[in-house]
C-alpha positions in Angstrom: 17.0 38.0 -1.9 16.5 34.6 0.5 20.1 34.1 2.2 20.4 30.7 3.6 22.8 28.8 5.9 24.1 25.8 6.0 26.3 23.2 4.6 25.8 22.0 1.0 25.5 18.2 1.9 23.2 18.7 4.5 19.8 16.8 3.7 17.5 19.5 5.3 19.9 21.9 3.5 19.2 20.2 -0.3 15.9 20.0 0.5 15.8 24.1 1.3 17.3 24.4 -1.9 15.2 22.0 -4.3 12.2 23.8 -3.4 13.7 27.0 -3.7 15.1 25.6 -7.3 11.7 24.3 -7.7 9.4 27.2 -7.2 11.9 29.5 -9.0 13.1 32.2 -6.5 16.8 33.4 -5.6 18.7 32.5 -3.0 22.2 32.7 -1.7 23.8 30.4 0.3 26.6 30.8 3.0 28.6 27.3 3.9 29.6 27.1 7.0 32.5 24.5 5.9 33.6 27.6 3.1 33.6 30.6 6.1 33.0 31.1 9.4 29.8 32.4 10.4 30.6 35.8 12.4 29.4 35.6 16.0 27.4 38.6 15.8 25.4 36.8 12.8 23.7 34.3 15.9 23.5 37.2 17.7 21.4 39.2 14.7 19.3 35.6 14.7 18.7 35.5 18.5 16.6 38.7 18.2 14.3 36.5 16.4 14.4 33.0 17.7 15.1 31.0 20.6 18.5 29.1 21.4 16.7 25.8 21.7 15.4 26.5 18.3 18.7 27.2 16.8 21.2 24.8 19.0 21.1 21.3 17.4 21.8 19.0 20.1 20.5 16.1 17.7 23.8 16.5 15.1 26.6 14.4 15.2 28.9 17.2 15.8 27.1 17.4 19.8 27.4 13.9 20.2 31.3 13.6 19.0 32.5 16.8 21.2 30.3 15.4 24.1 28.1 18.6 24.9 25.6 17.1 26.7 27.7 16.1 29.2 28.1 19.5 29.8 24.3 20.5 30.6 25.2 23.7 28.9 22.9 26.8 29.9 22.3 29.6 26.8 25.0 31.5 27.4 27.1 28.4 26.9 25.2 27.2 23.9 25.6 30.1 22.2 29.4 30.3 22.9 29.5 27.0 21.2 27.5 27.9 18.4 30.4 30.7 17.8 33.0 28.0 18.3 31.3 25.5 15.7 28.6 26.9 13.0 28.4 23.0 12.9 26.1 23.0 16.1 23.3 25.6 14.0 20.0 24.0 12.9 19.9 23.8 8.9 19.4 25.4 6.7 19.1 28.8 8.8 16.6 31.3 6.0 17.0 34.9 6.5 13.6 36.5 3.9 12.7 39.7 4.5 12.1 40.2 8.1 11.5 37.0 8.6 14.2 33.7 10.3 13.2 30.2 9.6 15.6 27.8 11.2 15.2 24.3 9.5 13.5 22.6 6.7 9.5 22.8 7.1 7.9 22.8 3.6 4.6 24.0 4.8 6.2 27.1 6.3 8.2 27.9 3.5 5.1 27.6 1.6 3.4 30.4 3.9 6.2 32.5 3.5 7.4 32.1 -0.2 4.3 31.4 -2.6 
């Protein structure tokens, strides 16, 4: 089964999901606006990927709290990312082995069909 992350009004998000719809293959999504995303989930995802690659300092949330102000290091990105599942790049795809953090239909190609 394909678990994916994110919020449902997230464009990256519906995109994730129409192709998903498209090619026919189940998925389950977590919202991060429905429940918290346990700490030890990043954690699990850091194993597999880098914090640049999972902290969005492009998202609205970063610029309204004022993070990069900060000039957070990893340990403080990822204490934020515990804080507010708001600061993960969408959608976050857990398949198999595999994590793919945001919306790249040529990847998801590779890795689906």
């Amino acid at each position: 089964m394909i678990q994916i992350y994110g919020i449902k009004n997230c464009d990256s998000v519906k995109k994730a999901l129409k192709f998903f719809k498209e090619h026919q293959l189940e998925y389950e999504l977590f919202d991060f606006k429905k429940e918290p995303l346990p700490c030890s989930k990043i954690d699990e995802w850091l194993q597999k990927t880098t914090i640049d690659k999972l902290f969005n300092s492009r998202s609205t949330t970063y610029r309204t709290l004022k993070l990069k102000e900060l000039n957070l290091d990893e340990s403080g990105k990822k204490e934020w990312l515990c804080k507010e599942n708001l600061l993960i790049k969408r959608p976050v795809v857990e398949f198999e082995d595999k994590l793919l953090v945001g919306f790249n239909e040529e990847e998801y190609k590779r890795t689906f069909l």
